[in-house]
C-alpha positions in Angstrom: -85.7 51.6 -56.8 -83.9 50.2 -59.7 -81.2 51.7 -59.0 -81.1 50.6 -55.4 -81.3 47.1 -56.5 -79.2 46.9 -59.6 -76.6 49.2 -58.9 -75.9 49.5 -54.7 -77.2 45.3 -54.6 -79.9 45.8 -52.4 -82.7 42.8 -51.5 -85.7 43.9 -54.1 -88.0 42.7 -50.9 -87.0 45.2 -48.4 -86.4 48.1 -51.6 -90.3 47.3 -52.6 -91.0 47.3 -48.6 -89.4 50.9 -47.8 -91.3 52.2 -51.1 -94.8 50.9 -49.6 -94.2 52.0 -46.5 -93.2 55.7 -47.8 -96.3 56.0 -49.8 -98.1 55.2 -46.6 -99.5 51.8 -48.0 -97.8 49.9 -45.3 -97.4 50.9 -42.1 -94.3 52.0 -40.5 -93.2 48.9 -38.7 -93.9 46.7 -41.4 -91.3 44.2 -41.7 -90.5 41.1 -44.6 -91.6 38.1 -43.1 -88.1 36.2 -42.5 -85.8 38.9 -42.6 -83.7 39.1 -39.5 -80.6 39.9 -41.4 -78.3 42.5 -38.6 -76.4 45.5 -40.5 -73.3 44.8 -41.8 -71.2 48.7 -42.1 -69.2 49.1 -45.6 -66.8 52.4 -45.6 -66.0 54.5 -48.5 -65.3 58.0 -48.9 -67.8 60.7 -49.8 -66.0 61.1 -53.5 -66.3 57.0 -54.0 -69.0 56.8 -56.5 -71.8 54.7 -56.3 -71.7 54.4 -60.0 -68.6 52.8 -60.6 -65.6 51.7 -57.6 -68.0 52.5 -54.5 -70.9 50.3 -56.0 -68.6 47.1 -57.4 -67.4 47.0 -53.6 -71.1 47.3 -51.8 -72.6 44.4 -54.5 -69.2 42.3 -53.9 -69.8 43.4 -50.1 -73.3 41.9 -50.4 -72.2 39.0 -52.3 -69.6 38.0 -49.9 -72.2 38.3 -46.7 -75.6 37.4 -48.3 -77.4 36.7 -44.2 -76.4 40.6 -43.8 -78.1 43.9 -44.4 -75.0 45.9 -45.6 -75.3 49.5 -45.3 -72.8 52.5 -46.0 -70.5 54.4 -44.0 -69.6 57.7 -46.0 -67.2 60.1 -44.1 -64.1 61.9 -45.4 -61.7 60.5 -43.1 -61.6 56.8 -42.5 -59.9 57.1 -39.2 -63.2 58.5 -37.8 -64.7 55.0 -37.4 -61.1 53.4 -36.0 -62.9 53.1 -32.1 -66.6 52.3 -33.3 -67.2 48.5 -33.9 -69.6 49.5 -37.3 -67.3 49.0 -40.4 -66.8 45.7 -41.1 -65.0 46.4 -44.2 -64.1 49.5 -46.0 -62.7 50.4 -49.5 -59.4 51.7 -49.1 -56.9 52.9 -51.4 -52.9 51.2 -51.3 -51.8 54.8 -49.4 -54.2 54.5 -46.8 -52.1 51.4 -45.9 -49.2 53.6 -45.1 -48.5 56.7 -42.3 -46.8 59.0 -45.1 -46.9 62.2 -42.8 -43.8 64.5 -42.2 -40.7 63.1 -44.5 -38.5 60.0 -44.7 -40.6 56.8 -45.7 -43.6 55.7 -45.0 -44.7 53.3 -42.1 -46.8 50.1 -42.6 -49.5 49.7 -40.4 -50.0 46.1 -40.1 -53.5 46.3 -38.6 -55.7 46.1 -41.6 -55.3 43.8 -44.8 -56.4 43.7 -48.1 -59.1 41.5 -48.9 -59.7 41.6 -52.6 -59.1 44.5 -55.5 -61.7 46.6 -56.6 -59.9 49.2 -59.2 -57.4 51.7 -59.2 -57.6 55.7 -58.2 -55.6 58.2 -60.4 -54.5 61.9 -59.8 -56.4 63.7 -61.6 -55.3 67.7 -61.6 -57.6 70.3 -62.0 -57.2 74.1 -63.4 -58.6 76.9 -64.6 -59.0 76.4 -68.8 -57.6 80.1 -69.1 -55.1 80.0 -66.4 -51.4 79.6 -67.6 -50.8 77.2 -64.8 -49.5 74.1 -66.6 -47.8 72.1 -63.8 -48.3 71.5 -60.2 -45.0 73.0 -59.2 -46.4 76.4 -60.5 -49.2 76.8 -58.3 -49.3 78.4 -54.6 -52.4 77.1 -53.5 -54.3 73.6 -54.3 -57.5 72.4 -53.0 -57.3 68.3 -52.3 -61.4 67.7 -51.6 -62.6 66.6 -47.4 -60.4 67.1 -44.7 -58.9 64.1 -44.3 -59.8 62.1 -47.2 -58.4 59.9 -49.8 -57.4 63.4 -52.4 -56.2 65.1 -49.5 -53.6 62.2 -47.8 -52.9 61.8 -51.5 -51.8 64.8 -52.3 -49.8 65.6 -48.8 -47.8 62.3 -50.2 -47.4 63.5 -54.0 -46.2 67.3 -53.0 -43.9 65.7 -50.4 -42.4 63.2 -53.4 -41.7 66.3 -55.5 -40.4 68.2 -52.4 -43.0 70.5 -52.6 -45.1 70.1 -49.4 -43.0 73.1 -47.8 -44.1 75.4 -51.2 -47.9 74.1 -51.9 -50.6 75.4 -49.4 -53.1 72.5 -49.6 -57.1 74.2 -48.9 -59.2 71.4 -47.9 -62.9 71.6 -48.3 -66.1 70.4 -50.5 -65.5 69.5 -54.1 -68.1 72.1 -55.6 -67.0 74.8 -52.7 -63.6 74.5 -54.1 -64.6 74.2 -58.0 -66.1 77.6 -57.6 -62.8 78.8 -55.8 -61.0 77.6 -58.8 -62.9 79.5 -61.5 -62.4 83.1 -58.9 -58.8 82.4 -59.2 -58.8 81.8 -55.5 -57.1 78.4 -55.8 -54.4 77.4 -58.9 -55.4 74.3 -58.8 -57.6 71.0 -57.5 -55.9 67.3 -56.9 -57.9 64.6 -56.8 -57.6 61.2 -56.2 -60.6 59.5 -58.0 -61.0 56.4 -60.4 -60.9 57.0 -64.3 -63.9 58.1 -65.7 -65.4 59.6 -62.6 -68.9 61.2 -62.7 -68.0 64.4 -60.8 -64.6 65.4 -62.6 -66.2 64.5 -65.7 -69.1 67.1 -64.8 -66.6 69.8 -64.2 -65.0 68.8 -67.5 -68.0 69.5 -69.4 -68.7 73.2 -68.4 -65.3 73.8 -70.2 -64.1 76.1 -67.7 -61.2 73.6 -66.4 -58.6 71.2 -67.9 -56.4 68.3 -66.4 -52.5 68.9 -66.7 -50.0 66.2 -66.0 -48.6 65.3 -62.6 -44.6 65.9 -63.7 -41.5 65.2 -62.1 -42.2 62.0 -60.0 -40.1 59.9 -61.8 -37.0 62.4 -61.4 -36.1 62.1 -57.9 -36.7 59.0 -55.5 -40.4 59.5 -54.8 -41.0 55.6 -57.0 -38.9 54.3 -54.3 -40.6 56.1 -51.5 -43.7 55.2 -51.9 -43.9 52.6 -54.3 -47.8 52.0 -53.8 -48.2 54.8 -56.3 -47.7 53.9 -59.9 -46.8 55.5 -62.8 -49.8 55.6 -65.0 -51.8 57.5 -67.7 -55.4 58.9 -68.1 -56.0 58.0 -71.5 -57.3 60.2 -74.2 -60.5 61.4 -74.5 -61.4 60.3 -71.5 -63.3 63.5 -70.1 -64.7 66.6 -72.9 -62.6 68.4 -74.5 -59.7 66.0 -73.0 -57.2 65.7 -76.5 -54.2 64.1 -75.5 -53.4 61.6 -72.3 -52.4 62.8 -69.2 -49.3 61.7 -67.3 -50.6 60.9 -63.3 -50.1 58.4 -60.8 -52.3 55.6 -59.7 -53.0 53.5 -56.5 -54.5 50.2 -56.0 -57.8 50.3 -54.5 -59.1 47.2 -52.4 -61.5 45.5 -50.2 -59.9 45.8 -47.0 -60.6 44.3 -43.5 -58.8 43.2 -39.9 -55.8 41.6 -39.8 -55.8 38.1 -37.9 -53.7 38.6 -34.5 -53.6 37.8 -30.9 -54.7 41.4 -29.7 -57.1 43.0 -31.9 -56.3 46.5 -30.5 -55.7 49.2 -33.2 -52.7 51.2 -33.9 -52.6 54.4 -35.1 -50.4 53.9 -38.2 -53.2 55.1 -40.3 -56.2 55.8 -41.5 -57.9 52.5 -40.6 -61.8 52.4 -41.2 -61.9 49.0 -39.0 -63.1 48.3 -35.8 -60.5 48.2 -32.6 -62.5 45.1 -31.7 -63.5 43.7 -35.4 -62.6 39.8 -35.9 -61.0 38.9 -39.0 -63.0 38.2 -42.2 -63.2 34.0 -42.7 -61.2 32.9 -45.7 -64.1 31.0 -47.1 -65.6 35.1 -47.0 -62.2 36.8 -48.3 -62.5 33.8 -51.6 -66.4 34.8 -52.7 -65.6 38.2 -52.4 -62.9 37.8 -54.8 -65.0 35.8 -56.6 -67.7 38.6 -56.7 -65.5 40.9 -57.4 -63.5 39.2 -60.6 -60.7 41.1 -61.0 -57.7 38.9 -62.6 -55.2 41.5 -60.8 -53.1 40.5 -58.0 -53.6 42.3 -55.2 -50.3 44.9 -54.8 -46.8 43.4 -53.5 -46.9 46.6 -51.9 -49.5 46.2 -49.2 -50.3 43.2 -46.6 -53.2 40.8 -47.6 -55.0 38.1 -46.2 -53.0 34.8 -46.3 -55.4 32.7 -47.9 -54.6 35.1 -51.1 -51.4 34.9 -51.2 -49.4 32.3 -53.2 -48.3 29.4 -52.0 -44.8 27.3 -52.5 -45.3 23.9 -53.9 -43.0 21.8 -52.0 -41.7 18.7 -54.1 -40.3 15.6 -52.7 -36.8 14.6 -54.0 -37.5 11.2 -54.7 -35.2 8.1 -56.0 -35.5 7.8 -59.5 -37.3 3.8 -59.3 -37.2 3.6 -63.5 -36.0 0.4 -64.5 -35.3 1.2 -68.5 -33.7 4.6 -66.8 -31.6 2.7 -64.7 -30.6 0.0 -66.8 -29.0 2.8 -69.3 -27.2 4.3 -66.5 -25.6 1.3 -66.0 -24.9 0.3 -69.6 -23.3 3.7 -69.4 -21.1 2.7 -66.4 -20.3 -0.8 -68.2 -19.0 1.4 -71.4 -16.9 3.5 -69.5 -15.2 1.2 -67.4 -14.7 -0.5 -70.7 -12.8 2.3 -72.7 -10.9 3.3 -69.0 -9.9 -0.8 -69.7 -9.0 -0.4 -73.2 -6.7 3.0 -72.7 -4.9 1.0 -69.3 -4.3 -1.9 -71.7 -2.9 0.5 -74.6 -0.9 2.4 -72.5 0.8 -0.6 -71.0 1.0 -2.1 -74.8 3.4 1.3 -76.2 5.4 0.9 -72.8 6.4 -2.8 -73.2 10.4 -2.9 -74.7 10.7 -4.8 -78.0 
């Protein structure tokens, strides 16, 4: 119960209400007196943890919409709710912005916009503690978490960066499924694309059967300027057990994301978008106390489109007349001096001319 108030935000009235009711004290269809709040949908993926990212953007959620009874949408692909009118909102990372399938560069969709950062997902690499695997581009077959998800677009993207989506067979599945896959040598390796720190990588950690190896090569060749929305960045030391020296990865810009304002609200199929085909965009006086909520002093990245209200603004000054009197009076004490000395050098120059 504490955890469903202090950590997911709930209402400690309707927590304390489901609890009485499940212990049989209350009846079934007991209800708060006064709460008519309607259920406000949240997306997030099934790795997002509660704990850390996934919770900062349900409390910010609830923050943002306090009339509403917000409630989570978990599914491994996003795109699943693109026709169902449920998630208001979702938690999306700066790749889901993009269609990144097949090669050349990515495509913008347009349709969705961030609303406010939450944090930052890196790629974290998995393998076997006695395998000899030490890079990505030495391994055959990598598991990348649900079908569909936020590890497995991630890793379609990094592998085609290095040029390796053609070499790489990526095995989708169940995080613990593929864990145990790992250890039987049937995988070389698992990618995933979770915040620093996170609770189920740094479970795997402690067993001391697997270790994280740097992400290499993505600097050499033009990924940075092919998909630009992923960073290079560094999982610092010590982070996990048994973790002695940083890892070299790549990070993306998570965020708060919702419709875009536009005349037909239809939605494309660009990408992954978690937002309803018929949604209505989220009010700017919304989009400013979930940022507020969320207090994050980073700017939301160049990289993706965001709500206008967030985005800077050009201060337009008027060229006016300088109206100073003491200002203008030395300008024209400076006029008077020149046409003085232009006096002065006409009347010498006449002087060494004149014939004795």
């Amino acid at each position: 119960m504490n955890r469903a108030v202090e950590l997911e935000g709930n209402n400690a009235a309707t927590v304390a209400n489901s609890f009485l009711i499940a212990k049989g004290i209350l009846p079934k269809d007991a209800k708060i007196a006064g709460n008519t709040a309607k259920d406000l949908f949240l997306a997030m993926g099934t790795l997002d943890d509660i704990s850390g990212s996934g919770g900062k953007a349900l409390r910010a959620t609830r923050t943002a919409f306090p009339k509403r009874r917000v409630r989570i949408v978990r599914v491994p692909n996003l795109g699943d709710l693109v026709n169902s009118d449920q998630a208001r909102v979702a938690l999306l990372g700066a790749e889901a912005f993009y269609n990144a399938e097949g090669g050349g560069l990515p495509v913008l969709d347009k349709t969705v916009e961030a609303l406010g950062v939450v944090g930052y997902r890196m790629a974290h690499i998995l393998s076997a503690a006695n395998s000899p695997v030490s890079s990505i581009s030495q391994m055959k077959k990598l598991g990348v978490g649900p079908s569909g998800g936020t590890s497995h677009r991630s890793a379609a993207i990094i592998l085609n960066g290095l040029g390796l989506i053609d070499k790489i067979e990526m095995i989708p599945g169940n995080l613990e499924n593929q864990a145990k896959m790992l250890q039987k040598n049937q995988l070389n390796g698992i990618l995933l694309m979770v915040e620093q720190g996170h609770r189920q990588v740094t479970d795997l950690m402690r067993t001391g059967t697997f270790k994280l190896i740097s992400l290499t090569g993505w600097q050499e060749g033009n990924a940075v300027m092919r998909f630009p929305f992923f960073r290079l960045s560094r999982i610092a030391a010590k982070t996990y057990p048994d973790q002695k020296s940083a890892i070299e990865t790549v990070s993306a810009q998570t965020v708060l994301a919702g419709p875009s304002p536009k005349e037909d609200f239809g939605t494309g199929n660009a990408g992954p978008v978690a937002i309803a085909a018929t949604g209505q965009p989220v009010s700017d006086y919304v989009i400013l106390r979930l940022n507020e909520a969320l207090s994050m002093e980073e700017k939301i990245d160049p990289t993706i489109p965001s709500a206008s209200v967030l985005r800077p603004r050009k201060e337009v000054r008027e060229k006016r007349i300088q109206s100073d009197y003491f200002t203008s009076g030395a300008n024209a004490l400076v006029l008077v001096v020149i046409v003085y000395l232009i006096y002065l050098f006409l009347a010498e120059e006449k002087q060494t001319r004149r014939p004795r």
